[in-house]
Residue frames as a rotation matrix with the C-alpha (Angstrom) as fourth column:
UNK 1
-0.502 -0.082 -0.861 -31.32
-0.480 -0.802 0.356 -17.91
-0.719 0.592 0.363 2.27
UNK 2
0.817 0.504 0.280 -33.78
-0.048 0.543 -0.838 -18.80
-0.575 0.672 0.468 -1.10
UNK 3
0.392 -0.629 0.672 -31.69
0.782 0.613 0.118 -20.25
-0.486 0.479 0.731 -3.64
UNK 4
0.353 -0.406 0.843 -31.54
0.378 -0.763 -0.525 -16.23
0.856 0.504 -0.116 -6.11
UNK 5
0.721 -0.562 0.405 -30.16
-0.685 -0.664 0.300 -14.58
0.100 -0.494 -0.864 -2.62
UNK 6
0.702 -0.418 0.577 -27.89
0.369 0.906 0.207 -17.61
-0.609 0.068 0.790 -2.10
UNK 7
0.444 -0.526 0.725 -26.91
0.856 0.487 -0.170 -17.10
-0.264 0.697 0.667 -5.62
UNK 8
0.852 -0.195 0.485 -25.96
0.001 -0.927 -0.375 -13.39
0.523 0.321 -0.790 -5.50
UNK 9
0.490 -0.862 0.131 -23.79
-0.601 -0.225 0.767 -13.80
-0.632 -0.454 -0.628 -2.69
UNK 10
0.074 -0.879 0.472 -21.96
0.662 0.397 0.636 -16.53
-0.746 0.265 0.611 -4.03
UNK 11
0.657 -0.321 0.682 -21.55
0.560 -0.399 -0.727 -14.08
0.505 0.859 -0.083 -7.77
UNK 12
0.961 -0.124 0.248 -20.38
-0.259 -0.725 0.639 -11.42
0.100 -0.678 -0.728 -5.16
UNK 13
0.611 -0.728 0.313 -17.58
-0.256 0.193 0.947 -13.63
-0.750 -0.658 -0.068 -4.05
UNK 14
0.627 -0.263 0.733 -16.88
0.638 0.714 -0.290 -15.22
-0.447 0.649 0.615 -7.18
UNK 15
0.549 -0.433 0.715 -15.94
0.674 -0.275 -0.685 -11.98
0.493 0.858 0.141 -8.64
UNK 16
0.789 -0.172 0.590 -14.75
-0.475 -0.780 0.408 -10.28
0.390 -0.602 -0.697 -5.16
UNK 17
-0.529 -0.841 -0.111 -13.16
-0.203 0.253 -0.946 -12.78
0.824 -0.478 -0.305 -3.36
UNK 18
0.215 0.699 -0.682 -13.61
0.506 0.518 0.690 -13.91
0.835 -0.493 -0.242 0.02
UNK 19
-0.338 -0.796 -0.502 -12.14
0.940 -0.264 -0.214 -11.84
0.038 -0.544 0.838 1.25
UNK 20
-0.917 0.316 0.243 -14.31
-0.244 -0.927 0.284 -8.79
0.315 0.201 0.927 0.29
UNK 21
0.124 0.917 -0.379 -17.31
0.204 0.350 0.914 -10.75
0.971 -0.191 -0.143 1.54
UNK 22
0.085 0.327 -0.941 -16.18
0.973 0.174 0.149 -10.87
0.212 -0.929 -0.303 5.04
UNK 23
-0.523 -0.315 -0.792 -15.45
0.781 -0.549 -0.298 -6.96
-0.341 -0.774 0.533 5.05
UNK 24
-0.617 0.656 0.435 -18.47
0.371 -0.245 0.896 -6.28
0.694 0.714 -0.092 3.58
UNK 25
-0.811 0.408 0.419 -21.13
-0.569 -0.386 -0.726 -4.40
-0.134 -0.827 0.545 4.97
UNK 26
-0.161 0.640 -0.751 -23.48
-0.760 0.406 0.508 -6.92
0.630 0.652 0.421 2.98
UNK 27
-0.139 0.180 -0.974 -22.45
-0.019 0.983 0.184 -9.74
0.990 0.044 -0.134 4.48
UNK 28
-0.895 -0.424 -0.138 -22.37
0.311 -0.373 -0.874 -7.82
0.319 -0.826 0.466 7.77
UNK 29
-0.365 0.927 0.083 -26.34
-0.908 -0.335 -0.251 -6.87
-0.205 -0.167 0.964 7.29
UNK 30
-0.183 0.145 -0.972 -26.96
-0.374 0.904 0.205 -10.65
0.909 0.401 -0.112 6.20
UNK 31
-0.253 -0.180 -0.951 -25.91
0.382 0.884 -0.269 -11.99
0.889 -0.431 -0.155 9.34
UNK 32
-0.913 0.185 -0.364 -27.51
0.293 -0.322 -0.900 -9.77
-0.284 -0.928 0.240 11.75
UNK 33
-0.497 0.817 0.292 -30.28
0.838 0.539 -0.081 -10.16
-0.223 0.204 -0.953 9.97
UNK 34
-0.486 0.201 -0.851 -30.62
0.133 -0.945 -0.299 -6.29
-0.864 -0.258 0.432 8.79
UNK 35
0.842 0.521 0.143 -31.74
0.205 -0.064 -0.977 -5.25
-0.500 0.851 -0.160 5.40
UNK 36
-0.079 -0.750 0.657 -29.62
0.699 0.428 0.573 -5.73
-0.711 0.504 0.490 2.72
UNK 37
0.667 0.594 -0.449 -29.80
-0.154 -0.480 -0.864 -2.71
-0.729 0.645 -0.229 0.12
UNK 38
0.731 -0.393 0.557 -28.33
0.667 0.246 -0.703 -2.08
0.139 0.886 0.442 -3.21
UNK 39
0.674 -0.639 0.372 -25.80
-0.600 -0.767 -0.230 -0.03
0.432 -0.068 -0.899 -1.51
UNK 40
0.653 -0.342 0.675 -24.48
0.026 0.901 0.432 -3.31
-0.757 -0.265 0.598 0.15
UNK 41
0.514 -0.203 0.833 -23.40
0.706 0.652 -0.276 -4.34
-0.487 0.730 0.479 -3.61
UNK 42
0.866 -0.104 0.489 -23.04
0.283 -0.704 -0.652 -1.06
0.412 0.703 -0.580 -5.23
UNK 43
0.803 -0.587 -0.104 -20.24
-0.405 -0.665 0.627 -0.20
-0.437 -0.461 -0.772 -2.68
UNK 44
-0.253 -0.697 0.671 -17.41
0.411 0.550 0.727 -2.77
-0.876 0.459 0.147 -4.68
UNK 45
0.952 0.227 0.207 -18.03
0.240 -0.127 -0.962 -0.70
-0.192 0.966 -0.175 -8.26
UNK 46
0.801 -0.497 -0.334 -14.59
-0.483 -0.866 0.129 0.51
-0.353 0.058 -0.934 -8.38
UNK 47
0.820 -0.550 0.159 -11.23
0.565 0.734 -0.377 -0.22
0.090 0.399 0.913 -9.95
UNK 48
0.002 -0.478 0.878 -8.42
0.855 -0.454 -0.249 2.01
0.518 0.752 0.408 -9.02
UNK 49
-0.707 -0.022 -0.707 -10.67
0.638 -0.450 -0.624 3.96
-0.304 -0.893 0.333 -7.26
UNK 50
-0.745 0.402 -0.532 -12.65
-0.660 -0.558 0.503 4.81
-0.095 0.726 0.681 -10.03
UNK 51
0.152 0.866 0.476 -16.28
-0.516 0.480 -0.709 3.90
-0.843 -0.137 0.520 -10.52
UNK 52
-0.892 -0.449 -0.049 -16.10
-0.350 0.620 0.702 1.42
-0.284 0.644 -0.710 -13.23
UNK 53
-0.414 0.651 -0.637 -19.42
-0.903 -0.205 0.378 1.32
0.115 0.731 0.672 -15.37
UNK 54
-0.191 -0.436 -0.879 -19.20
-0.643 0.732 -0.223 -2.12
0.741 0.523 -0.421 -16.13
UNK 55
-0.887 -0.271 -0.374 -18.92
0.242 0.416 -0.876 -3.12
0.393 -0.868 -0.304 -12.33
UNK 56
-0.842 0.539 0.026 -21.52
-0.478 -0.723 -0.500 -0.67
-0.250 -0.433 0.866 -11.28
UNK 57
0.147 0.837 -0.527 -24.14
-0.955 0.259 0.144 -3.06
0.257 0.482 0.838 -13.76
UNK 58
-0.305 -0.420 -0.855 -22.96
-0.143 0.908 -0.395 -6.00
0.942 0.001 -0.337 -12.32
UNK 59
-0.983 0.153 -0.104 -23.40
0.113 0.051 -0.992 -5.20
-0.147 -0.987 -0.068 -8.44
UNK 60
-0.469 0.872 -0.140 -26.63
-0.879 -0.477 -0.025 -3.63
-0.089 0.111 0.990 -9.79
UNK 61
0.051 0.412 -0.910 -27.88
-0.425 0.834 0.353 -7.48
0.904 0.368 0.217 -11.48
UNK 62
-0.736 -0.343 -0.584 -26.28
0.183 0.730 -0.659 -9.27
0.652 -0.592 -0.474 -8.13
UNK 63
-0.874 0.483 0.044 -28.65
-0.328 -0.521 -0.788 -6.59
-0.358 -0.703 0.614 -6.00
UNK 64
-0.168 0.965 -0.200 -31.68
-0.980 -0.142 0.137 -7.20
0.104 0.219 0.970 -8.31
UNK 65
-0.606 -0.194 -0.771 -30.88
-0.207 0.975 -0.083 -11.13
0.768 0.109 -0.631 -7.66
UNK 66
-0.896 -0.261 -0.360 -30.67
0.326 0.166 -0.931 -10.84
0.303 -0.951 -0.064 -4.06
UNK 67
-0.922 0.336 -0.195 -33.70
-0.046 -0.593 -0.804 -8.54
-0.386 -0.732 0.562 -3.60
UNK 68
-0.163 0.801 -0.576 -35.99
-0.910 -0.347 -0.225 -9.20
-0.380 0.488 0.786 -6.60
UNK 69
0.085 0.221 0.972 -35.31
0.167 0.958 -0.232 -12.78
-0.982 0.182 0.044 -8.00
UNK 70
0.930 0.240 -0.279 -34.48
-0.127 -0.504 -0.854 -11.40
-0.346 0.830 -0.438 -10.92
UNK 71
-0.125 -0.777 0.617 -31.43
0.371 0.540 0.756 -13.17
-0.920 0.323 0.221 -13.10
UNK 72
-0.077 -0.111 -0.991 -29.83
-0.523 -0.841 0.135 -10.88
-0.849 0.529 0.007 -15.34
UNK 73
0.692 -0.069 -0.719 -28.97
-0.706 0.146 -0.693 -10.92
0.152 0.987 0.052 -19.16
């Protein structure tokens, strides 16, 4: 991985767990070497069960890491 996809997964975990990494579909297109999209990231927006704003811009920054090199605000 380059060093900004690298660094998305690890945010990912940091604020998921490791446990949400391995039953990701992210980490599940990673390692079989599919395409990664911003549904990958966008699927963990919730709290509750409820979409959670807040979360939703967060998975969004980790995706634009992972896919663009692009390190949010």
């Amino acid at each position: 991985l380059s060093q900004t996809k690298f660094d998305a997964v690890v945010d990912f975990t940091y604020n998921l767990g490791a446990g949400a990494l391995s039953r990701s579909r992210l980490l599940k297109n990673l390692n079989s070497g599919m395409t990664v999209a911003l549904k990958n990231f966008a699927d963990w927006n919730r709290a509750a069960g409820k979409v959670v704003p807040g979360l939703t811009r967060r998975r969004t920054e980790e995706f634009n890491l992972f896919s663009k090199g692009e390190y949010g605000a």
